[in-house]
N, C-alpha and C positions, 0 to 999 in steps of 0.2 A: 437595528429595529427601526421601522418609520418611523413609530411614535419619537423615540429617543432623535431620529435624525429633524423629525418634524419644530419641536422643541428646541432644539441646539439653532434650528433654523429663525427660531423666533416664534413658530405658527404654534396653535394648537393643533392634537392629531386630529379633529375633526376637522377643521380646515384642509389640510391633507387629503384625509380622505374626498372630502367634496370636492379639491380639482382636480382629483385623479380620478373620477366618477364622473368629469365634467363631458359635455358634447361639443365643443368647439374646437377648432384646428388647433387652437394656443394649447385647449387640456390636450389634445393628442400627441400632440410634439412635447409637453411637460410628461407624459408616460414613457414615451420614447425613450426618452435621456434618463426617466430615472432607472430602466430598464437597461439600456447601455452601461450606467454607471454601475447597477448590480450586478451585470455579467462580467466587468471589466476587474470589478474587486474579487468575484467568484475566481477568476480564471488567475489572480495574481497571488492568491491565498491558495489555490492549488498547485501550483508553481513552487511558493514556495516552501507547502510541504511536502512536494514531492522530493526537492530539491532535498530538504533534512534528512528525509527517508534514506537518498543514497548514504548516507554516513551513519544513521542509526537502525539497526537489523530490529530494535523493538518494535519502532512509528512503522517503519518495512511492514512485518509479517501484521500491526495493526490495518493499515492502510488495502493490503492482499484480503483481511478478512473480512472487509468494509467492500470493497470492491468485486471481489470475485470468493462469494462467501459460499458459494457451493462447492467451489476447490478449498477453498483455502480456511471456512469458517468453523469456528469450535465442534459445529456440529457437520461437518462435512464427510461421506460416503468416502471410506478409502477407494483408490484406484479399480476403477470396474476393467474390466478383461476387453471392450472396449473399449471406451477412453484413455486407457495405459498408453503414457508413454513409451517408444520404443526399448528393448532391454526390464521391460520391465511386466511382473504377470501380479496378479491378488491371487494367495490362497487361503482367503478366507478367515474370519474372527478377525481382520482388521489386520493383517498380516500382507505385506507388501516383498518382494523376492527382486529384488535387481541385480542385473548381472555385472561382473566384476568391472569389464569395459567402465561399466555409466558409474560406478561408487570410484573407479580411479579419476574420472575425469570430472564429478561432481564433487566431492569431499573435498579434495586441496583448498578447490575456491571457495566454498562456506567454512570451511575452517580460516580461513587466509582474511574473510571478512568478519570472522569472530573476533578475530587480532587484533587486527587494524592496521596499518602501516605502520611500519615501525616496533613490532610485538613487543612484548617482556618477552626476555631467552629461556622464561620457563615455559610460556605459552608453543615458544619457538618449538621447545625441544617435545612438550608433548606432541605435537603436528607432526615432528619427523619422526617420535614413537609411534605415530599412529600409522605415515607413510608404512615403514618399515614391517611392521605387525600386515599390514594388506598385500604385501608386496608376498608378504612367509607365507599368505592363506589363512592366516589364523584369524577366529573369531575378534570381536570387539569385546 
């Protein structure tokens, strides 16, 4: 917060704010940098939560509903007939139909990042029940 960095600076936040309200070349170039310096922390706090995100599937689908919340948000419109991706149709009540192709070559890798590297061999082995059961045709 200004105030808080205003303070920590020594100033009070009124002082702050009046060189940052200032009309001289000195207050323009003091906006500058403190503008540089916001975007500079913006972009390294994005970084590195984007960074965590690769390893955590929660911050992940948080971060998806934050970002691209008409796909991805609580309240988001199943796949319209439209926008579907390929292999895939809406029939309706929120009912999604993908074709076997995209659940064999979707599933393994969101199951394989549920695990994590190095799974527990009970995790392991529900995957290859799950492999096997898709393979038969059979329901989930």
């Amino acid at each position: 917060f200004s105030e808080t960095a205003a303070r920590h600076a020594g100033w009070s936040p009124a002082t702050l704010y009046r060189i940052l309200a200032g009309k001289t070349p000195e207050h323009a170039a003091f906006r500058e940098e403190v503008l540089r310096v916001e975007v500079e922390l913006e972009l390294r706090l994005v970084g590195t939560v984007t960074q965590a995100a690769l390893g955590d599937p929660r911050l992940a689908l948080s971060l998806l509903e934050r970002r691209f919340g008409e796909r991805w948000g609580r309240r988001a419109t199943p796949l319209a007939h439209a926008g579907a991706p390929p292999g895939a149709a809406a029939m309706g009540d929120g009912v999604v139909v993908l074709e076997p192709a995209v659940i064999a070559a979707v599933v393994p890798v969101l199951l394989a990042a549920r695990i994590g590297p190095g799974g527990s061999p009970e995790a392991l082995g529900r995957v290859e029940r799950f492999a096997v059961r898709a393979d038969d045709g059979e329901d989930d």
